[in-house]
C-alpha positions in Angstrom: -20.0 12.9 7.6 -20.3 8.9 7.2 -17.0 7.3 7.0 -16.0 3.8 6.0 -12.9 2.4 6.8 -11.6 -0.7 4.5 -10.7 -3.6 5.5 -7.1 -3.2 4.7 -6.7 -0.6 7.4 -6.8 -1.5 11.2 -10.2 -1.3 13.0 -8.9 0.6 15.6 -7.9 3.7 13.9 -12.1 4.4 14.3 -10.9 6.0 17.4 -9.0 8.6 15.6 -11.4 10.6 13.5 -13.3 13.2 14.7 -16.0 13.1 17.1 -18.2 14.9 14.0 -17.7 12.0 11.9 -19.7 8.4 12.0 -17.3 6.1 11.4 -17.7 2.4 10.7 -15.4 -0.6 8.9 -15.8 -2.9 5.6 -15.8 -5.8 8.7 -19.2 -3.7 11.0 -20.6 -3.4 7.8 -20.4 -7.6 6.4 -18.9 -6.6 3.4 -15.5 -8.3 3.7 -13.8 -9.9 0.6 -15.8 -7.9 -1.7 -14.3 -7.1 -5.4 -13.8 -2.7 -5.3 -16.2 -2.6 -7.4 -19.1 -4.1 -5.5 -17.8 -2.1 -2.3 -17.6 1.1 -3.8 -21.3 0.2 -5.0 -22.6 -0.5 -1.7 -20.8 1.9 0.4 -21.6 5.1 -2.1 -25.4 4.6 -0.9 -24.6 4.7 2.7 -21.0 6.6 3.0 -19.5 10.0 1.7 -15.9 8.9 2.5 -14.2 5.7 2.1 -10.8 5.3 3.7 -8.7 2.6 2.2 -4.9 2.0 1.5 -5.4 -0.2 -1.7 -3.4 2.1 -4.3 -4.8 0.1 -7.1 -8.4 1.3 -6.3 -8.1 4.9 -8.7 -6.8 2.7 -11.8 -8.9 -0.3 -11.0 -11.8 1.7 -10.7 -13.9 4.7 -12.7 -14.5 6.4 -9.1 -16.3 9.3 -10.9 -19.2 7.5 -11.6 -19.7 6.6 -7.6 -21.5 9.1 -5.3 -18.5 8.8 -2.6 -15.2 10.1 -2.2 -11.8 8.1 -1.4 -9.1 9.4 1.0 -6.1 7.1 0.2 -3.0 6.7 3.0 0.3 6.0 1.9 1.9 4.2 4.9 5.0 2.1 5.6 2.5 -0.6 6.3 -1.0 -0.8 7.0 0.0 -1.6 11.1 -1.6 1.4 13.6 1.6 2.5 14.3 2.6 3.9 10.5 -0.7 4.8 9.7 -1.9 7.4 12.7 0.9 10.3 12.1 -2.0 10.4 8.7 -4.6 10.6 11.1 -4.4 14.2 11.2 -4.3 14.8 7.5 -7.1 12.3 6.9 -9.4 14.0 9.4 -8.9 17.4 7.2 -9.6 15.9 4.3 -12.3 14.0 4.8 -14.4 17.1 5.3 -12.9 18.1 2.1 -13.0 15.1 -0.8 -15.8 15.3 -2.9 -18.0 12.3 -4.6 -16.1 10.9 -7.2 -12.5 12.5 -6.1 -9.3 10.2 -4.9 -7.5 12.2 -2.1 -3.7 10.5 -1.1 -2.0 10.8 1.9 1.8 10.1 2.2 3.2 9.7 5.1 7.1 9.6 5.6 
């Protein structure tokens, strides 16, 4: 499974998925500062998941017609510490999204 983390999320959390999983950022990748759209684009010829925080992304964005699927966290913030108790969660669904499918995450 190919993984992409956004940008908005901290590049450490890499450490955190599954050993199974290739997982890379936005930042590894050069694709920084680039509109959803273009991103989404890119990353559905090379990734199956993306990993983001941006809520606006499923009404910005007609993810169906992109071959990847989006796992979106819910955090206090987008610092390490609020997002990891979601690393568990995110790990499960990753294996699980489907092209085209938003998947959210809460955590409390």
């Amino acid at each position: 499974m190919r993984v992409l983390l956004d940008e908005n999320l901290d590049w450490r959390l890499v450490r955190y998925f599954d050993a199974d999983f290739q997982v890379t950022t936005v930042s590894r990748q050069g694709w920084k500062g680039q509109r959803n759209s273009e991103l989404l684009q890119q990353a559905a010829t090379e990734f199956d998941v993306l990993v983001t925080m941006d809520r606006g992304i499923e009404h910005q964005q007609n993810l169906r017609k992109y071959a990847i699927g989006v796992v979106l966290i819910s955090a206090r913030s987008n610092r390490i510490q609020d997002v990891l108790p979601a690393m568990l969660k995110v790990n499960e669904l990753v294996k699980e999204v489907q092209p085209g499918q938003v998947i959210h995450v809460i955590t409390s």
